[in-house]
C-alpha positions, 0 to 999 in steps of 0.5 A: 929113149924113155919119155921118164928119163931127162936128157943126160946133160940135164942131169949132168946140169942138174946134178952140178947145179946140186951139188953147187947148192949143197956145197954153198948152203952146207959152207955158207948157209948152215953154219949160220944156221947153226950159229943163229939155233945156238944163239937161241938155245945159249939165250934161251938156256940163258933166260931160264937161268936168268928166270930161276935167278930172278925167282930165287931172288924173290923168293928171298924178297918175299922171305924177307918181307914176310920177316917183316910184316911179322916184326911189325905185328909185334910191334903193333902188339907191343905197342898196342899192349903199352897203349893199354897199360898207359890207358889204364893208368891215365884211367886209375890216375883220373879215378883216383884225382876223381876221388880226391876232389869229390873229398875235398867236394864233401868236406867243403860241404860239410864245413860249410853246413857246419858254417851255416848250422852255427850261424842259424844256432846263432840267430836262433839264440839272439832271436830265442834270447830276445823273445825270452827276455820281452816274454820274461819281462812281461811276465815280471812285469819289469824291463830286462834291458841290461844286454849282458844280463840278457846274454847271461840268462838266455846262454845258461838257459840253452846251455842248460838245454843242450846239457839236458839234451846230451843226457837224453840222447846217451 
């Protein structure tokens, strides 16, 4: 016998054994197989899908954000724009208020110069009128006490000079 080659009932043995094997792990065990690679294929195909979905869907999203961010910058704008426009019309309206109270600032002002430049012209005739009077009674020699005398000497006597003055200044 060849040392090489078994004994015949072992490969009679063998082969049996074999063929036992391969009928159970292609009757039993491969279709699970093949069950379980399908499972993984129909998962695998299924979370691409579910992937390319889920990229459509945000794509969408960022689309529709970007819509957005757009529509808010120009309402930003907008608003920014009619800040401006309220601004500047405050600005004219404090302006023009600015403008008013400094006329009526002026006016009062000149009134009440006017005011005073009266009531100095005032003092100036009484107390011009009474130093007249005692300079022209000295001068005569007699008391100019009569009041009403006073007054009408001493106005005919300044009207006499503005009257003169208005001449001189045309």
């Amino acid at each position: 016998m060849n040392p090489l080659l078994p004994p015949l009932d072992e490969i009679v043995i063998g082969g049996v054994a074999f063929l036992i094997v391969f009928y159970f792990l292609a009757k039993v065990l491969l279709p699970r197989i093949r069950k379980t690679l399908e499972e993984r294929t129909d998962a695998i195909e299924g979370g691409l899908a579910r992937a390319e979905e889920a990229q459509a869907e945000a794509q969408a999203e960022l689309l529709r954000h970007r819509a957005e961010l757009i529509d808010a910058r120009r309402e930003a704008g907008r608003l920014t724009a009619e800040g401006r426009e309220r601004g500047a019309a405050a600005l004219a309206e404090l302006r023009a208020e600015g403008a008013r109270i400094k006329d009526e600032i002026v006016a009062s002002g000149h009134a009440q110069i006017e005011a005073d430049r009266r009531q100095a012209s005032m003092v100036v005739r009484q107390d011009l009128g009474k130093l007249a009077t005692d300079l022209a009674g000295r001068i005569v020699g007699e008391s100019l006490r009569d009041e009403a005398l006073q007054r009408r000497i001493v106005d005919r006597f300044l009207d006499d000079l503005d009257q003169q003055s208005l001449v001189t200044s045309k």
